[in-house]
PDB file of N, CA, C and O in Angstrom:
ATOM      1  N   UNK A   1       8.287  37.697  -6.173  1.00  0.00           N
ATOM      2  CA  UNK A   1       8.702  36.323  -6.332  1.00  0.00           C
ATOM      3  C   UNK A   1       7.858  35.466  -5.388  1.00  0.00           C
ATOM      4  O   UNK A   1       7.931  35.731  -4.188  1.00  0.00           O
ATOM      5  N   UNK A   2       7.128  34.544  -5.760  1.00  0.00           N
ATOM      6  CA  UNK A   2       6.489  33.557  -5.165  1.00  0.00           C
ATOM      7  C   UNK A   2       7.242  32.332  -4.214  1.00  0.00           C
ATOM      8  O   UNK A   2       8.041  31.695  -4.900  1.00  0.00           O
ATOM      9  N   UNK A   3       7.179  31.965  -3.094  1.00  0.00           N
ATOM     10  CA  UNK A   3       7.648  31.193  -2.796  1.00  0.00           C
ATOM     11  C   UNK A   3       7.578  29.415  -3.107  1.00  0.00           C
ATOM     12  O   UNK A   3       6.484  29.364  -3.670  1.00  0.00           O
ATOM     13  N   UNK A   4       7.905  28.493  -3.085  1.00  0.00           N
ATOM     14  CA  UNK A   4       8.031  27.179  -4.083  1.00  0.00           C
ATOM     15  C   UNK A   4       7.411  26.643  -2.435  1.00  0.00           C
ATOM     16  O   UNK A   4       7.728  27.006  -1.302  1.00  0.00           O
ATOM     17  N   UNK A   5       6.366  25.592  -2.953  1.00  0.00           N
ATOM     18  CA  UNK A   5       5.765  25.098  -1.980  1.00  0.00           C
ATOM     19  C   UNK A   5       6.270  24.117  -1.164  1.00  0.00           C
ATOM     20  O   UNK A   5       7.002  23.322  -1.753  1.00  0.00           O
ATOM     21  N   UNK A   6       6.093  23.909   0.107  1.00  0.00           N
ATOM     22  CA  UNK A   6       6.219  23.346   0.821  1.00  0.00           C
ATOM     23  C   UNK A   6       5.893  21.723   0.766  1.00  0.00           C
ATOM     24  O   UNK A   6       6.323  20.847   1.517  1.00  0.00           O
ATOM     25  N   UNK A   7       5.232  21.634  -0.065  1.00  0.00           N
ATOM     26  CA  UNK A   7       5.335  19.909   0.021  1.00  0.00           C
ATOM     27  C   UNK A   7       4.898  19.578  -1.651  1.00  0.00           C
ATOM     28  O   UNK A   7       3.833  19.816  -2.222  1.00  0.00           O
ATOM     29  N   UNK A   8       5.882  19.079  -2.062  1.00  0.00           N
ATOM     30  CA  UNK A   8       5.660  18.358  -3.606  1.00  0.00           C
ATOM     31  C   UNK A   8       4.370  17.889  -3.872  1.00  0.00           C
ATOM     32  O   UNK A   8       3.898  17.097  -3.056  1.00  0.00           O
ATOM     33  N   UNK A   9       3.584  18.268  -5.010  1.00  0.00           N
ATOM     34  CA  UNK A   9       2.485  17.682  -5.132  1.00  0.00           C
ATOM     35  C   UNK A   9       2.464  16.487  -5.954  1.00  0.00           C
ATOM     36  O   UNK A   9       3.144  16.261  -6.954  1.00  0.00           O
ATOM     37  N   UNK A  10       1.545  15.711  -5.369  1.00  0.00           N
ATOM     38  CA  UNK A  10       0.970  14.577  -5.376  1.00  0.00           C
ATOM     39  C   UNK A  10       0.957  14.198  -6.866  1.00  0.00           C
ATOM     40  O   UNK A  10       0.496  15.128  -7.528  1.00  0.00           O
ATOM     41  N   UNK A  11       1.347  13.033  -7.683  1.00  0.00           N
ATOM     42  CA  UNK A  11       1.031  12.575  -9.168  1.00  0.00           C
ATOM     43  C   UNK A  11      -0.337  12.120  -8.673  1.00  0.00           C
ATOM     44  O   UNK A  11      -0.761  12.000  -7.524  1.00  0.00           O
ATOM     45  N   UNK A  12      -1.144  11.813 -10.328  1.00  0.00           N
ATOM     46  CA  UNK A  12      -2.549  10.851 -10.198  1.00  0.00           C
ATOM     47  C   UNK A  12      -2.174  10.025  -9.379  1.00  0.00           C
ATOM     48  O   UNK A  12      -2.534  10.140  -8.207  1.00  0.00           O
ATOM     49  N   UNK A  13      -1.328   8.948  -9.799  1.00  0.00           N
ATOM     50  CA  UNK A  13      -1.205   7.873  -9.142  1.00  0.00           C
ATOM     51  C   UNK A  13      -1.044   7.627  -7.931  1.00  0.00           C
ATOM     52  O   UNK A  13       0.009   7.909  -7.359  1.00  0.00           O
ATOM     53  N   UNK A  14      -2.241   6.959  -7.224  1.00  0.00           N
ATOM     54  CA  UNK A  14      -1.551   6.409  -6.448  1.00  0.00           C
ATOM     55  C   UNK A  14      -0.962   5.940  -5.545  1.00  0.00           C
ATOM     56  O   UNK A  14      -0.910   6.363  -4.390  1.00  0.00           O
ATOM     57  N   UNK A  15      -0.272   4.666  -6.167  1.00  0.00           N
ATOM     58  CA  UNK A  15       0.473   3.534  -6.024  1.00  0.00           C
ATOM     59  C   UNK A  15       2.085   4.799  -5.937  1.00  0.00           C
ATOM     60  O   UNK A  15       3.215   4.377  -5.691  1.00  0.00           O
ATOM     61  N   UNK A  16       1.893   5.702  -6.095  1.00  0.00           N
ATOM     62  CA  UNK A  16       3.479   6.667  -6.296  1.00  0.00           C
ATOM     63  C   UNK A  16       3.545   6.685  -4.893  1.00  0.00           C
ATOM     64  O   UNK A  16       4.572   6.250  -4.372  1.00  0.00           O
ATOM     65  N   UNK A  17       2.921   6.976  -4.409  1.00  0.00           N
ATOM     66  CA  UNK A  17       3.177   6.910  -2.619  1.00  0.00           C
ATOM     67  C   UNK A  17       3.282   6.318  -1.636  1.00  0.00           C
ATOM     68  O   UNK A  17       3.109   6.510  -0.432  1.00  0.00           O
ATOM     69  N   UNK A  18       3.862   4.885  -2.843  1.00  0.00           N
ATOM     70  CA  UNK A  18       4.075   3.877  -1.742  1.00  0.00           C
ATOM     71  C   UNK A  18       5.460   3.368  -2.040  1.00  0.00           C
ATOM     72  O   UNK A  18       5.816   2.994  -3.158  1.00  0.00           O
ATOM     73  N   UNK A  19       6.394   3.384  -0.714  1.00  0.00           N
ATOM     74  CA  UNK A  19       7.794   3.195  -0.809  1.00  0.00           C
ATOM     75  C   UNK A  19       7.732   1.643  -2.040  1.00  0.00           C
ATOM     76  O   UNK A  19       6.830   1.328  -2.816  1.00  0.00           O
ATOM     77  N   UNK A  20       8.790   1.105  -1.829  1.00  0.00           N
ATOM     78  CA  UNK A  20       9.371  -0.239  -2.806  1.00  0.00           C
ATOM     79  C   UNK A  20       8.929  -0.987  -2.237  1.00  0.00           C
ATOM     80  O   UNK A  20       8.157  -1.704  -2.872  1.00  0.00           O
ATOM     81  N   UNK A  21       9.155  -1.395  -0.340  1.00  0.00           N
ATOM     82  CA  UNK A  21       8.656  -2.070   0.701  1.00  0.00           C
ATOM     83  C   UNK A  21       7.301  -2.718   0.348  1.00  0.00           C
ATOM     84  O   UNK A  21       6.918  -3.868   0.129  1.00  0.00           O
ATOM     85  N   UNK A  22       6.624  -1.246   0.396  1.00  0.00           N
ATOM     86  CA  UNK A  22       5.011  -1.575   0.396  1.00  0.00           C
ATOM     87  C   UNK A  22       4.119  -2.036  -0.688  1.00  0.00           C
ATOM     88  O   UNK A  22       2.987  -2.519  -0.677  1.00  0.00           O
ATOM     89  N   UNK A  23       5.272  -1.638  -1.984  1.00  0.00           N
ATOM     90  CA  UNK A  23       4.928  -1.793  -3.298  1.00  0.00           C
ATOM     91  C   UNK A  23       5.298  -3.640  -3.081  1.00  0.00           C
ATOM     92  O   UNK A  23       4.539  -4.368  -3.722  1.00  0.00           O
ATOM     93  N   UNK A  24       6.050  -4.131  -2.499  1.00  0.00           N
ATOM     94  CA  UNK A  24       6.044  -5.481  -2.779  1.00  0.00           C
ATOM     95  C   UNK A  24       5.495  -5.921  -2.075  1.00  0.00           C
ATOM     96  O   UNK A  24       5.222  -7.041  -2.507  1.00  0.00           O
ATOM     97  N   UNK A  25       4.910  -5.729  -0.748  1.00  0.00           N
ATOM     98  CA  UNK A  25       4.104  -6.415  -0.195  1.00  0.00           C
ATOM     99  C   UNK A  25       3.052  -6.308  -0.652  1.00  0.00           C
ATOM    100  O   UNK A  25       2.412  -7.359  -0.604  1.00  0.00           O
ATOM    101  N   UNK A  26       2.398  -5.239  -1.229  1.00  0.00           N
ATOM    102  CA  UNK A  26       0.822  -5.047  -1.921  1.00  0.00           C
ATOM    103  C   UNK A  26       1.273  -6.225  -3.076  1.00  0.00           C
ATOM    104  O   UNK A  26       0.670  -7.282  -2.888  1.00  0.00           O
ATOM    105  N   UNK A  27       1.887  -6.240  -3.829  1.00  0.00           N
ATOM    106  CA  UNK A  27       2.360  -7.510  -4.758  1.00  0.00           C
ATOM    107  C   UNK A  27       1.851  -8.948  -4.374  1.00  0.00           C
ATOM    108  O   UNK A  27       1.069  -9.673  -4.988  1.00  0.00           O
ATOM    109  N   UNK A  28       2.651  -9.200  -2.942  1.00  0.00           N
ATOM    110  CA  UNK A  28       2.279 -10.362  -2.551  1.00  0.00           C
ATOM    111  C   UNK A  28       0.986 -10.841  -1.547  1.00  0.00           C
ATOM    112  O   UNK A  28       0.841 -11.842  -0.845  1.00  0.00           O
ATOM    113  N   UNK A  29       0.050  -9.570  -1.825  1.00  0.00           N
ATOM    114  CA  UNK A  29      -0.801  -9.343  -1.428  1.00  0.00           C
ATOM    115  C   UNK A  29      -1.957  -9.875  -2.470  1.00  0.00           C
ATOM    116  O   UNK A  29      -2.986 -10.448  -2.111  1.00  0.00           O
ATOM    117  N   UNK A  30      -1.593  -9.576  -3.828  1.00  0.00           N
ATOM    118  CA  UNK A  30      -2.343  -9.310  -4.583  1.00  0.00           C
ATOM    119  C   UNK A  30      -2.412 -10.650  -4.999  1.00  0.00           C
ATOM    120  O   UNK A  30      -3.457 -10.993  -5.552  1.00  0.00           O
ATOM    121  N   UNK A  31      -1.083 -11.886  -4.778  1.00  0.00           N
ATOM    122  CA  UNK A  31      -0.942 -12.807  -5.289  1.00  0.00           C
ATOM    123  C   UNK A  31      -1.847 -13.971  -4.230  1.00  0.00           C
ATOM    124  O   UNK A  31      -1.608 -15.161  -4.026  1.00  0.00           O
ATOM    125  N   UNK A  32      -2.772 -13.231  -3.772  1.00  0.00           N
ATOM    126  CA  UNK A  32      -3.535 -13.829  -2.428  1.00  0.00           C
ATOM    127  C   UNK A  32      -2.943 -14.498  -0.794  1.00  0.00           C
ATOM    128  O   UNK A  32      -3.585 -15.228  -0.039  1.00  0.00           O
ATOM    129  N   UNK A  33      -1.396 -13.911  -0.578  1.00  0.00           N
ATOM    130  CA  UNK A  33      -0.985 -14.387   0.217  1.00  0.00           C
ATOM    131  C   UNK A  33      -1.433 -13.443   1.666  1.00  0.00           C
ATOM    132  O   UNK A  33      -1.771 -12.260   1.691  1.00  0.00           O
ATOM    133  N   UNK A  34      -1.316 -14.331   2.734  1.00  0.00           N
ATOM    134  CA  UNK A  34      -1.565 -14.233   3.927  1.00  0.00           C
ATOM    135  C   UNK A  34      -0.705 -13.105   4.603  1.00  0.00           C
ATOM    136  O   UNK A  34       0.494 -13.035   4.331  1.00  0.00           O
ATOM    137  N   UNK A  35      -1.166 -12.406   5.294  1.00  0.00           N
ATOM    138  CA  UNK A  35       0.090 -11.189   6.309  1.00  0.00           C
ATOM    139  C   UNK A  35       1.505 -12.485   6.889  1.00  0.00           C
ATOM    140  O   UNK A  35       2.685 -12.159   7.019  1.00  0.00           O
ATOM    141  N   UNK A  36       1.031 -13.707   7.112  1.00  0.00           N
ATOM    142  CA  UNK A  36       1.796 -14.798   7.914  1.00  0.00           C
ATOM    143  C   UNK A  36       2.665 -15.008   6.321  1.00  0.00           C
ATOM    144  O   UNK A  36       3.888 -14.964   6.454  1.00  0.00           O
ATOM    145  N   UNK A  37       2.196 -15.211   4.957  1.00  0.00           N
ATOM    146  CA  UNK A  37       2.704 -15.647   4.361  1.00  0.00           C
ATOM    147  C   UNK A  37       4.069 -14.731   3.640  1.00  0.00           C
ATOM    148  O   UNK A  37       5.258 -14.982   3.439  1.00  0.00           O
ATOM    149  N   UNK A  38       3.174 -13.570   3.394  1.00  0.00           N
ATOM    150  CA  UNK A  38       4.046 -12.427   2.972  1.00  0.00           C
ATOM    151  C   UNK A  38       5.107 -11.674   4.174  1.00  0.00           C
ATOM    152  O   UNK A  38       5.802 -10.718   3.830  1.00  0.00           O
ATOM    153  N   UNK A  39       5.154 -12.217   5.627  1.00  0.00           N
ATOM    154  CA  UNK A  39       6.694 -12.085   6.513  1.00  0.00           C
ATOM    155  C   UNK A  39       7.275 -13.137   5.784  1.00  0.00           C
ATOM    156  O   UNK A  39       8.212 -12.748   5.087  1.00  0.00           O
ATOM    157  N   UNK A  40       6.930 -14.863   5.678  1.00  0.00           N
ATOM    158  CA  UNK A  40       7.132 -15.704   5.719  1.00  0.00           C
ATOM    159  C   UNK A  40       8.564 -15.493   4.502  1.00  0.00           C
ATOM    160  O   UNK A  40       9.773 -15.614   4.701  1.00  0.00           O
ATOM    161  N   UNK A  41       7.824 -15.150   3.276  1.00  0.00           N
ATOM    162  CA  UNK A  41       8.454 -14.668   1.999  1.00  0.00           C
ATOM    163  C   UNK A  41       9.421 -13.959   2.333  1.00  0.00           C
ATOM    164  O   UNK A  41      10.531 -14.487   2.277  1.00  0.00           O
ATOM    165  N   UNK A  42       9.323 -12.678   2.741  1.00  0.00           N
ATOM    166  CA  UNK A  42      10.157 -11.106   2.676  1.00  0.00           C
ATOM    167  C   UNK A  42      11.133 -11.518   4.160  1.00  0.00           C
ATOM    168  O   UNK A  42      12.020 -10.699   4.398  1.00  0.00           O
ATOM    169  N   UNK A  43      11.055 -12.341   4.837  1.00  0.00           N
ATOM    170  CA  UNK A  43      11.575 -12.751   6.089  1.00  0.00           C
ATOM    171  C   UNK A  43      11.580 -11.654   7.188  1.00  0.00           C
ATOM    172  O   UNK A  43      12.427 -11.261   7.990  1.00  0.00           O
ATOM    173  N   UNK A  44      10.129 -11.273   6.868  1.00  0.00           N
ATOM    174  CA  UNK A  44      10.433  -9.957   7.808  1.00  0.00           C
ATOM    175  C   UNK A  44       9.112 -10.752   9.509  1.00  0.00           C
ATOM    176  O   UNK A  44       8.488 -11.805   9.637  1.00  0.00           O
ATOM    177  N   UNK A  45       9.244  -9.838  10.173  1.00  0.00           N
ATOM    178  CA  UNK A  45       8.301 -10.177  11.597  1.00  0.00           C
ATOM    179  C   UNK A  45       6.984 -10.122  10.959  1.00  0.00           C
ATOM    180  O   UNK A  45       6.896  -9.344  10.009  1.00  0.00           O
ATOM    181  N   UNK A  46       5.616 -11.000  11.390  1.00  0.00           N
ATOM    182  CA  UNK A  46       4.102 -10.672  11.230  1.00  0.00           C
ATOM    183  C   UNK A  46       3.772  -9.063  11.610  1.00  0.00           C
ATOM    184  O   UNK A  46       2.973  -8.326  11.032  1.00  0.00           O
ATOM    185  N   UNK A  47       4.539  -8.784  12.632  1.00  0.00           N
ATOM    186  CA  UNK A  47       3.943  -7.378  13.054  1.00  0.00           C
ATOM    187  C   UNK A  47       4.361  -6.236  12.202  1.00  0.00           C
ATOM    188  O   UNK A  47       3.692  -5.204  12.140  1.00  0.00           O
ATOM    189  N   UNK A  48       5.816  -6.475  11.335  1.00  0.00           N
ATOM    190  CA  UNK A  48       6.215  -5.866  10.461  1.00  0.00           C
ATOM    191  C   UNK A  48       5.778  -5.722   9.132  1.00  0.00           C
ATOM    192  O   UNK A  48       6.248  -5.003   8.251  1.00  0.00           O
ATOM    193  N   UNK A  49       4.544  -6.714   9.084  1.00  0.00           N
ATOM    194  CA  UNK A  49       3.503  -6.746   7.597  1.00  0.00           C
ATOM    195  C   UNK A  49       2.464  -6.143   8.197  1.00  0.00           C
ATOM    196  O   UNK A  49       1.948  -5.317   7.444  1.00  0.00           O
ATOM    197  N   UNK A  50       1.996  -6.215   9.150  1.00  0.00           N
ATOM    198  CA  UNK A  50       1.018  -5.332   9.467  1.00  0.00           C
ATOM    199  C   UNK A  50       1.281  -3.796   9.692  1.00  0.00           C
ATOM    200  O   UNK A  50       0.380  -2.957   9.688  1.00  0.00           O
ATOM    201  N   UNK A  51       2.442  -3.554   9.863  1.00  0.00           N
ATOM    202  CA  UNK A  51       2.507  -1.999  10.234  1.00  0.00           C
ATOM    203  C   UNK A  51       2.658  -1.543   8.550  1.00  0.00           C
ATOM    204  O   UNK A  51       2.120  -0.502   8.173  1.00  0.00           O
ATOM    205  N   UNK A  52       3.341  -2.310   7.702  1.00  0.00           N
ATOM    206  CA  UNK A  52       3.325  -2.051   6.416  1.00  0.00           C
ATOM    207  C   UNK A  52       1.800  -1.911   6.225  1.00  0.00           C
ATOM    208  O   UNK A  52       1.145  -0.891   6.436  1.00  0.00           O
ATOM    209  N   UNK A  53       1.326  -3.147   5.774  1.00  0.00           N
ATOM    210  CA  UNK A  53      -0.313  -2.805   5.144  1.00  0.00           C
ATOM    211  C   UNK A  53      -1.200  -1.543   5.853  1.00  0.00           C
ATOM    212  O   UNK A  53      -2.066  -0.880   5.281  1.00  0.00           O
ATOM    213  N   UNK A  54      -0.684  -1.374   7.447  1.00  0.00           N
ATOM    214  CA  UNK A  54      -1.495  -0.146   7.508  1.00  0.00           C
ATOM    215  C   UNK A  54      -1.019   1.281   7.414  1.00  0.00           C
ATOM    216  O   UNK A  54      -1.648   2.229   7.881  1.00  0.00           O
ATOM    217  N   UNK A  55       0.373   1.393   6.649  1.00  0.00           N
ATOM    218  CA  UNK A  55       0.775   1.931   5.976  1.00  0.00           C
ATOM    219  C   UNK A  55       0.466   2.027   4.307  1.00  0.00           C
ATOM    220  O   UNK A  55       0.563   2.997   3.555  1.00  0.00           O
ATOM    221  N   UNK A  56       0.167   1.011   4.108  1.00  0.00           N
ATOM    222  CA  UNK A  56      -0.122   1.487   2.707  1.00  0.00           C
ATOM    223  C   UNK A  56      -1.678   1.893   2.581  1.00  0.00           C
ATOM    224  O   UNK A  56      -2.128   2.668   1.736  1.00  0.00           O
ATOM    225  N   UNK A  57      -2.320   1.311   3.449  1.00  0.00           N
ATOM    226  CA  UNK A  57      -4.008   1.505   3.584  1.00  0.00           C
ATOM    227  C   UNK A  57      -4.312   3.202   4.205  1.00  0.00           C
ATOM    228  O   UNK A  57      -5.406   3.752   4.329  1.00  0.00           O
ATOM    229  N   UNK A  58      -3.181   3.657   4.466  1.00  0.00           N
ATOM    230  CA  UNK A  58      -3.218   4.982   4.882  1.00  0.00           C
ATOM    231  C   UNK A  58      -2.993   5.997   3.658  1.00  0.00           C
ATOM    232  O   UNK A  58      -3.782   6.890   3.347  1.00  0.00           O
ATOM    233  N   UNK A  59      -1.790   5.707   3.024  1.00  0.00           N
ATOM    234  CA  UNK A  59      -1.175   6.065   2.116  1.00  0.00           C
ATOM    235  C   UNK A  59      -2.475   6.143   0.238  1.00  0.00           C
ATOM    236  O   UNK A  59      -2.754   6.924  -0.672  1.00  0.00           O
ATOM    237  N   UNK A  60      -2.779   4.816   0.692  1.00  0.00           N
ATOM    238  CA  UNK A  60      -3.678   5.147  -0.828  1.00  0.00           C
ATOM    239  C   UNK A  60      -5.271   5.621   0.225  1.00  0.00           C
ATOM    240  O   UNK A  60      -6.256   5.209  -0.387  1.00  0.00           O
ATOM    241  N   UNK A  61      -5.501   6.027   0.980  1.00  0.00           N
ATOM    242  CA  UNK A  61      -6.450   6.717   1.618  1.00  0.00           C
ATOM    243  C   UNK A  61      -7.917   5.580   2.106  1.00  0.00           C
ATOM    244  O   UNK A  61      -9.080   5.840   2.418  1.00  0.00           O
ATOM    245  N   UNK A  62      -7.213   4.385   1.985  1.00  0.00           N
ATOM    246  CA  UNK A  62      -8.079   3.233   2.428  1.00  0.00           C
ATOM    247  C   UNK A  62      -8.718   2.674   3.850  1.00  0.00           C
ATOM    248  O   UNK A  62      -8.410   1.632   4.429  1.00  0.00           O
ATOM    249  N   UNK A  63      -9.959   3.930   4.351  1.00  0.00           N
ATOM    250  CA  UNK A  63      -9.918   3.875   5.765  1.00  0.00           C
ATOM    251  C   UNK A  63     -10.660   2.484   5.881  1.00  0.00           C
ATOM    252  O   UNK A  63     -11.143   1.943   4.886  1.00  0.00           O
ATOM    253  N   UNK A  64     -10.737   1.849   7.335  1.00  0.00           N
ATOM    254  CA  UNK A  64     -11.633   0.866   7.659  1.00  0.00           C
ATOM    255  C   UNK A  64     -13.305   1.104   7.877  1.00  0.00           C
ATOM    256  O   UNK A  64     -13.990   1.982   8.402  1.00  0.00           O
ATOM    257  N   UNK A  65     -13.549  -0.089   7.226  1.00  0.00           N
ATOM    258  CA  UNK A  65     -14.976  -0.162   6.791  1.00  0.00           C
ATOM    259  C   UNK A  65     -15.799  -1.322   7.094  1.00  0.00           C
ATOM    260  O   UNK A  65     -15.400  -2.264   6.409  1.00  0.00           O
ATOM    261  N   UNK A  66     -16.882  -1.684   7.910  1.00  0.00           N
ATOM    262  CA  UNK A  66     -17.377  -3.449   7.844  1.00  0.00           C
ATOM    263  C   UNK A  66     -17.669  -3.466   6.965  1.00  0.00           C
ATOM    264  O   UNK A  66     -18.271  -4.516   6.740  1.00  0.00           O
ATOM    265  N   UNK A  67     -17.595  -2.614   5.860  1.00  0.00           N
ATOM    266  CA  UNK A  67     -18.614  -2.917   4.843  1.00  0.00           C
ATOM    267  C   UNK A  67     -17.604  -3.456   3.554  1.00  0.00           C
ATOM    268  O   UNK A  67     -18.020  -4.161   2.635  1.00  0.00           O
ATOM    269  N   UNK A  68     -16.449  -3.061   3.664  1.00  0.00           N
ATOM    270  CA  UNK A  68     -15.708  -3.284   2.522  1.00  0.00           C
ATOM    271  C   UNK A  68     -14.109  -3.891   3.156  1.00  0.00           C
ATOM    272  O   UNK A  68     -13.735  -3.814   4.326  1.00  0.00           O
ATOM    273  N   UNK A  69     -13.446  -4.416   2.140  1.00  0.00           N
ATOM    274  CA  UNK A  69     -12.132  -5.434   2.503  1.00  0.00           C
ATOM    275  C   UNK A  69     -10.561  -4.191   2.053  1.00  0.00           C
ATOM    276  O   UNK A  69      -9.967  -4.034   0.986  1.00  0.00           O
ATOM    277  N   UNK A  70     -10.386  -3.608   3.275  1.00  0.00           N
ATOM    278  CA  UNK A  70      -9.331  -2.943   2.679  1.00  0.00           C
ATOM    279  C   UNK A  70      -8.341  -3.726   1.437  1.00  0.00           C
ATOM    280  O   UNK A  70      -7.907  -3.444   0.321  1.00  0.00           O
ATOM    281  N   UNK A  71      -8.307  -4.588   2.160  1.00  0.00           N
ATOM    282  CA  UNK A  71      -6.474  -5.210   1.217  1.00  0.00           C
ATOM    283  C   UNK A  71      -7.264  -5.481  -0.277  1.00  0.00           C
ATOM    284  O   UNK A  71      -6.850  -5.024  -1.342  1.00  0.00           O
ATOM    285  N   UNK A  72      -8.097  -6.052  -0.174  1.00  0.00           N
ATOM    286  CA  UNK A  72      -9.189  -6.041  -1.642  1.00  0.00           C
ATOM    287  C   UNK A  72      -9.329  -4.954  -2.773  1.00  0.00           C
ATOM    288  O   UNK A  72      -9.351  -5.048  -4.001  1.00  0.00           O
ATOM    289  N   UNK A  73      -9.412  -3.938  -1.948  1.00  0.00           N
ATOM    290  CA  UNK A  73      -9.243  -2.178  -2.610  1.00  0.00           C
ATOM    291  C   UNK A  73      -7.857  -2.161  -2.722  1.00  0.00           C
ATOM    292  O   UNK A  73      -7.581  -2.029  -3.915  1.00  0.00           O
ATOM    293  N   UNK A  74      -7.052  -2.220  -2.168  1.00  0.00           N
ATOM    294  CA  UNK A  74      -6.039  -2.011  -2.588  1.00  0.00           C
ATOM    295  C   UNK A  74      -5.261  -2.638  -3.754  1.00  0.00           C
ATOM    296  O   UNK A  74      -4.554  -2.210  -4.666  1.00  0.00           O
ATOM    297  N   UNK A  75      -5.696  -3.834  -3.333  1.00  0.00           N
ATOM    298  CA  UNK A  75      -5.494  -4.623  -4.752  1.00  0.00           C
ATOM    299  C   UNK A  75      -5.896  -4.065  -6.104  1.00  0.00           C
ATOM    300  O   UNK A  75      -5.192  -3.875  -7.095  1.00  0.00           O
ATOM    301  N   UNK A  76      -7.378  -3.814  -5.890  1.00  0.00           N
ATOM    302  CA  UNK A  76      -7.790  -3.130  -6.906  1.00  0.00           C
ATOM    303  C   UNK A  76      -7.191  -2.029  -7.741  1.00  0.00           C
ATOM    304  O   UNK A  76      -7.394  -1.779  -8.929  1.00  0.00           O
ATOM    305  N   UNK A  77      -6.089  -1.173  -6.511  1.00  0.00           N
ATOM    306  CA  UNK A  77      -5.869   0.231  -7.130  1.00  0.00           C
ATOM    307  C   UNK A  77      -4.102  -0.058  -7.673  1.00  0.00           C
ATOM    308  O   UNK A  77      -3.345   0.744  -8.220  1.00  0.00           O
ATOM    309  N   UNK A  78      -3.869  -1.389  -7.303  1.00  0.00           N
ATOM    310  CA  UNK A  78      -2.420  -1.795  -7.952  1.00  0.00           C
ATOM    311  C   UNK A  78      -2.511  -2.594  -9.130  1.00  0.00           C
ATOM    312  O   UNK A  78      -1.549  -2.767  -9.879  1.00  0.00           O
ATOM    313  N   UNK A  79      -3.982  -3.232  -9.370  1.00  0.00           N
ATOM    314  CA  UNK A  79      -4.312  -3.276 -10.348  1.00  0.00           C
ATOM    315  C   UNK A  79      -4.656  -2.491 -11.867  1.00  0.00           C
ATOM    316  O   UNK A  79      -4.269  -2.724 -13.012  1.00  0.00           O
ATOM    317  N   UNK A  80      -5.315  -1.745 -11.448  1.00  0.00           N
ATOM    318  CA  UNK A  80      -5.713  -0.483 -11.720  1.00  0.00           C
ATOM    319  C   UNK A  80      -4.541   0.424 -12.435  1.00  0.00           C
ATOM    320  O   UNK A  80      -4.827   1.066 -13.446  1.00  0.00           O
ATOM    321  N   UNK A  81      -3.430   0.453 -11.972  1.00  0.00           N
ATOM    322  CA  UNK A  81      -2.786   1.902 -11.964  1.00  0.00           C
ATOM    323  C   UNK A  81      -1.216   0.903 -12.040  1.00  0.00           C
ATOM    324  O   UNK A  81      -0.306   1.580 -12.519  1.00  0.00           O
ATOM    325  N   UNK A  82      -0.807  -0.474 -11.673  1.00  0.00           N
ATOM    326  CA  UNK A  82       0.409  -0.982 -12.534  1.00  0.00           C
ATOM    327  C   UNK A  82       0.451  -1.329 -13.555  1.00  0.00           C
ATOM    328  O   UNK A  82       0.057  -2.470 -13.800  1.00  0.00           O
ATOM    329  N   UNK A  83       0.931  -0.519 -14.555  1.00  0.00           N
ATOM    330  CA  UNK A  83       0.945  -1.237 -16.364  1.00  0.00           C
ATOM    331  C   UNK A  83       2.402  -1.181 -16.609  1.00  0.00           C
ATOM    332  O   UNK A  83       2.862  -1.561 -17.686  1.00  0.00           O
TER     333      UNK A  83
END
């Protein structure tokens, strides 16, 4: 008998690995709002949108780059992959 693995594997997607939280802030992310704008909205702290976005920039595997705009990619991949 084989043992059942230790950590659920991963769907394509994804946007699956991102709580509801992060799924709406990438939302109001996407709708071009500001880290200031999207606490402003969700009434949460500035520092509490940032620990989110670098949570989700972790989560869809979006390391930092000078060369490229994380929240931009990300957009892209909630674009991409919400139908």
């Amino acid at each position: 008998m084989t043992a059942a693995p230790a950590v659920e594997p991963q769907t394509g997607r994804r946007l699956d690995r991102l709580s509801r939280r992060e799924l709406e802030v990438l939302r109001l992310i996407a709708l071009g709002l500001s880290n200031a704008a999207v606490a402003d909205q969700l009434y949460l702290a500035g520092k509490t949108v940032e620990t989110v976005c670098s949570s989700i920039f972790r989560k869809l595997e979006l390391h930092p780059s000078d060369h490229v705009n994380r929240r931009v990619l990300a957009v892209l991949v909630l674009l991409r992959e919400d139908v």
